[in-house]
C-alpha positions in Angstrom: 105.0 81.9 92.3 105.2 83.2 95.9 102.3 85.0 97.7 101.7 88.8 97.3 102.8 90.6 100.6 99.8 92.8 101.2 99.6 96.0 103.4 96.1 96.8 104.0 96.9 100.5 105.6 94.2 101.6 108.7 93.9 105.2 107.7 92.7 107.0 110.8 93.7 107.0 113.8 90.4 108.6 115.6 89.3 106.8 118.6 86.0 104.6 118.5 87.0 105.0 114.0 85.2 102.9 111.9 88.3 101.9 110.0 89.4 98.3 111.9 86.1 96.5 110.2 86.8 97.2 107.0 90.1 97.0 107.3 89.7 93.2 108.8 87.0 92.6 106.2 89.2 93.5 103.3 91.8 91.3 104.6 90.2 88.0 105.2 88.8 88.6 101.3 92.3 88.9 100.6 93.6 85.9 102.2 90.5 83.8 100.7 91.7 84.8 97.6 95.3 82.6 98.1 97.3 85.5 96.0 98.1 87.4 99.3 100.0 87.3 102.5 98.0 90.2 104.6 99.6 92.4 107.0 97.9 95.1 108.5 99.3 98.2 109.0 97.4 100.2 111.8 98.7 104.3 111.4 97.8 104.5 115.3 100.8 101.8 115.9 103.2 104.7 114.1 102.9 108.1 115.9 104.8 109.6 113.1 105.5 113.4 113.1 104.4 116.1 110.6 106.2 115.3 107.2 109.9 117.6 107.1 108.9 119.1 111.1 112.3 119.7 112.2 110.9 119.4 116.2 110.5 116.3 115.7 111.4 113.5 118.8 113.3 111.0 118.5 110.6 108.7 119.2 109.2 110.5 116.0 112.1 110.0 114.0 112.2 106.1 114.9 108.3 105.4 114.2 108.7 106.8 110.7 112.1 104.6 109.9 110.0 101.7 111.2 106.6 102.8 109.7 108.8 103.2 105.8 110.3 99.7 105.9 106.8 98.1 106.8 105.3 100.0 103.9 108.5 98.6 101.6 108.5 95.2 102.5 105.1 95.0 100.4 104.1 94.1 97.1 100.5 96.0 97.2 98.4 98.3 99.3 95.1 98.3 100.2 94.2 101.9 102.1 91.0 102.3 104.4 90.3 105.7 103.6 87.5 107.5 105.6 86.3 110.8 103.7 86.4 114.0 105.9 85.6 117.5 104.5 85.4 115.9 100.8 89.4 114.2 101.6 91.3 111.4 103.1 92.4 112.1 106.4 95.7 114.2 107.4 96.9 110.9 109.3 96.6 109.4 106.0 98.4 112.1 103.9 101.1 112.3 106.6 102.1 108.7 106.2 102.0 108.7 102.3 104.5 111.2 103.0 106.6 109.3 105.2 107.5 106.2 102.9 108.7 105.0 99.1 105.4 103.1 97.4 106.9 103.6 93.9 106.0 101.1 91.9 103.6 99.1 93.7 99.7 98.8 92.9 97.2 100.1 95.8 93.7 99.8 96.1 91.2 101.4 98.3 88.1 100.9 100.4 86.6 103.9 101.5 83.4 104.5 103.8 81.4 108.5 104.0 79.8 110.7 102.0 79.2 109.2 98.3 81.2 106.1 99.6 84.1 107.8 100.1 84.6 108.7 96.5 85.9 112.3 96.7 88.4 111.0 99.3 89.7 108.3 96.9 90.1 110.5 93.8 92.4 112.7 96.7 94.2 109.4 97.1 94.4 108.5 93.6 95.9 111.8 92.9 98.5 111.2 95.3 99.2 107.9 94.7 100.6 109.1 90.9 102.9 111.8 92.3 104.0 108.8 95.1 104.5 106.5 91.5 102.2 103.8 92.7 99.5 102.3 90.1 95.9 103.4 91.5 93.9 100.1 90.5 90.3 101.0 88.9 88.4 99.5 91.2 87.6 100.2 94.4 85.1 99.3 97.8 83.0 102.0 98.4 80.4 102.0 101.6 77.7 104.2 101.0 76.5 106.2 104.3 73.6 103.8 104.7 75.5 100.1 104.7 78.3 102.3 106.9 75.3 103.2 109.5 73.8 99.5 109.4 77.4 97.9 109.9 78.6 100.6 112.3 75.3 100.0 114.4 75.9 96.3 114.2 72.1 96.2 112.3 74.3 94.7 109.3 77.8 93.2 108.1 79.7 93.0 105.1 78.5 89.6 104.2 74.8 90.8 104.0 76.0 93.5 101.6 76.9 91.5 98.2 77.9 94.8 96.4 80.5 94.9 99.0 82.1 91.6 98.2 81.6 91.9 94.3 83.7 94.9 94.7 85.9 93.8 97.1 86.6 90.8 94.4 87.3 92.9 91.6 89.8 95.3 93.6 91.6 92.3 95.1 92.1 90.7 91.1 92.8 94.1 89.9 95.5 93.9 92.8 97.0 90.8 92.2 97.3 90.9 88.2 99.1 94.7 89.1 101.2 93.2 91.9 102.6 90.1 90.1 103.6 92.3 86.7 105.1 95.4 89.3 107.1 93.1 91.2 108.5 90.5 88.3 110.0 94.2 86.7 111.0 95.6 90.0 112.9 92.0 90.9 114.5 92.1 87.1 115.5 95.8 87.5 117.5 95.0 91.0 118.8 92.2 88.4 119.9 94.1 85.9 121.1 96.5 88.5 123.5 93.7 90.4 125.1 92.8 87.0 125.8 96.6 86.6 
């Protein structure tokens, strides 16, 4: 069976953001695992306008055509999710806005206050209205390890709690992403025969 196309989606776009090492960390675990094709998918390459604003620029209009096929071309999502104000950030929502992610699995690794956990349960919230299955587990950097690797005093590989997580999201990822796309591949199928 062919590789999982993953989209490991940088979810800020803040300058000097913290979001590009675990976003690179997450997708070399990935790759080690052999069950994923990683493609990462950085929001500040997409300067996509507010969801429905009818000012929008052409230039707008292009980057969210061209932001929603990247997001449809893959199997399964990872999302770097950085917790602001006990939420993902409005970057984030914007794009989830922006594209189809029905049916797909996503995951999450999320750095801030309490690991990030309030912003995830946002996410996970969303992520049923957007008909995408919101694997159980997810990679959550506490405050401290964020300090330590963001102060270059540690990195992921000293943090074993990191990758044991990591490992279970990225199984939890694959197992979803084989099942979703075997039924969406038979529906388009079924769909042809029509």
């Amino acid at each position: 069976m062919s590789k999982l196309k993953l989209g490991i989606i940088i979810g800020s776009t803040r300058e000097g953001r913290f979001a590009d090492l675990p976003a690179n960390w997450i997708g070399t675990q990935a790759e080690k695992t052999g069950a994923f094709d990683v493609e990462i998918i950085d929001l500040a390459d997409f300067p996509l306008p507010f969801y429905g604003d009818p000012a929008a620029s052409p230039a707008q209009k292009q980057a969210a055509t061209a932001f929603a096929a990247k997001v449809a071309a893959c199997d399964a999502y990872v999302f770097t999710v950085a917790e602001y104000n006990h939420s993902l950030t409005g970057v984030l929502k914007n794009a989830l806005d922006h594209a189809s992610w029905v049916r797909r699995p996503a995951g999450s690794i999320a750095y801030g206050g309490v690991g990030g956990a309030r912003a995830v349960m946002h996410l996970r919230q969303i992520a049923v209205e957007l008909e995408m299955v919101s694997v159980k587990a997810a990679v959550h950097i506490s405050y401290g390890d964020y300090l330590a690797i963001r102060d270059g005093r540690s990195d992921f590989e000293a943090l074993p709690h990191l990758s044991t997580a990591a490992g279970r999201m990225l199984d939890q990822l694959a197992w979803w992403g084989r099942v979703l796309r075997s039924a969406r591949q038979e529906e388009r199928g079924v769909e042809a025969v029509a």
